[in-house]
Every structure is written in structure tokens, then in C-alpha cells.
C-alpha positions, -999 to 999 in steps of 0.1 A, spaced: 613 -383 152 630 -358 130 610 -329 110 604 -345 66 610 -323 42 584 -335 13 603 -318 -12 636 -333 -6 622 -368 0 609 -364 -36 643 -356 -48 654 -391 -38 638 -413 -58 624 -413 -94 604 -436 -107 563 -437 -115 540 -459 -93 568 -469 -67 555 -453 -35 581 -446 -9 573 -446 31 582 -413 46 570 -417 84 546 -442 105 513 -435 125 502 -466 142 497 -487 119 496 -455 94 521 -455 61 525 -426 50 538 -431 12 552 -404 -15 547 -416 -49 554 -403 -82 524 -409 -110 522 -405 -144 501 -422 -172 477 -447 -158 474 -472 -129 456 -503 -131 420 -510 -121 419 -519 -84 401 -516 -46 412 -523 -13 387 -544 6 397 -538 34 403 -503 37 404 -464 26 428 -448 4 438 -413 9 453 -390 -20 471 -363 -15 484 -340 -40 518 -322 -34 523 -312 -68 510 -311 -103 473 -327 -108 457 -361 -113 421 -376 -117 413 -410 -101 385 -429 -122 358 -450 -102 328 -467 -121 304 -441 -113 326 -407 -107 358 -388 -119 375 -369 -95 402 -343 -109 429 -331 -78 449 -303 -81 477 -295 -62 468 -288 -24 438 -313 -29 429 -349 -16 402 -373 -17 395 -406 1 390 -435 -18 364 -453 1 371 -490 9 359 -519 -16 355 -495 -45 374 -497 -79 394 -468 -90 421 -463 -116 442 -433 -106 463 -417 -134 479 -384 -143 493 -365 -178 516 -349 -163 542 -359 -135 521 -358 -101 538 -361 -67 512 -375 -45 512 -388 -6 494 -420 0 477 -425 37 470 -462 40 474 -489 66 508 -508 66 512 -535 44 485 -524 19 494 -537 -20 489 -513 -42 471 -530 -63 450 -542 -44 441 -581 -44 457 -587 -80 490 -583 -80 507 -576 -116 533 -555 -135 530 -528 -111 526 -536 -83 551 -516 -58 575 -536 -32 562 -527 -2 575 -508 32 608 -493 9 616 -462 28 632 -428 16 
């Protein structure tokens, strides 16, 4: 497997919420996404959901907990547990979640990403 350049995978694509798969671990995505406004209410029953922030910030809203990210940060999402994800600004982000995860979780609606679309 070749080096990935985080940057210039981000250059490839545009659009908010549409996570891209940059490289495989197992059964390990690993997923660049571009976020801005807000997300939908979701969880993932069946497993964790790592954020990474590359650049800019975002906050992730749970029932109980707000948890701001700056660049340089992440935060693991524990399985089962709602969260909203959102950002003001542009945020570049990389996802760490098991192949095949939807991204919003068990309902699936206006955005919802396709799943396993390289870059």
C-alpha cells in the first residue's frame, strides 16, 4: 500500500456529510468527511465511532454531554449512544468505523452517505 496524503485526498471531493474511504484495516474504514451545519440524530448499535479532526473544529451533541473538537483532537463515540455531530464552520474530519457502517445509523434518510465510495 502506497503512503495517503490527507490533504490531497480532501482536495478530491467536495461535498458535506459524504464520507470518502481512504485505506482499510481489517475490517477498519477509514473515512474523510467534510461537515458543516448539522447531522441528524443517530447511534450505532453495534459499534464505536471515532472522530478525528484534521481541520477546523466541531462539537458532537449526546443527550447528556457536548463535546467541542478542535483541530488535532478526537473522541470516541461509544456504541448505542445518540449523538448529533455538527460544525459552523467547514470541518475536515476522519471517521474510524467498521466496514459497512450507515452513517446514520439504523434510520436511514436524506443524508445518509452511499457507502464504501473511495477517493
Amino acid at each position: 500500500m502506497a503512503k495517503i496524503n490527507i490533504d490531497e485526498k480532501l482536495t478530491k471531493f467536495s461535498g458535506h456529510w459524504s464520507p470518502r474511504v481512504v485505506a482499510e484495516m481489517n475490517d477498519y474504514q477509514f473515512k474523510l468527511v467534510k461537515i458543516q451545519g448539522e447531522f441528524v440524530w443517530h447511534n450505532h448499535v453495534d459499534t464505536d465511532e471515532v472522530f478525528i479532526v484534521v481541520k477546523g473544529s466541531m462539537g458532537i451533541e449526546m443527550k447528556h454531554e457536548n463535546i467541542t473538537l478542535n483541530e488535532g483532537e478526537m473522541y470516541v463515540v461509544p456504541k448505542g449512544v445518540m449523538h448529533k455531530p455538527y460544525a459552523i464552520e467547514e470541518c475536515h474530519v476522519m471517521l474510524v468505523e467498521p466496514q459497512g457502517v450507515v452513517s446514520t445509523g439504523e434510520e436511514e434518510g436524506e443524508l445518509t452517505a452511499e457507502n464504501d465510495v473511495w477517493v
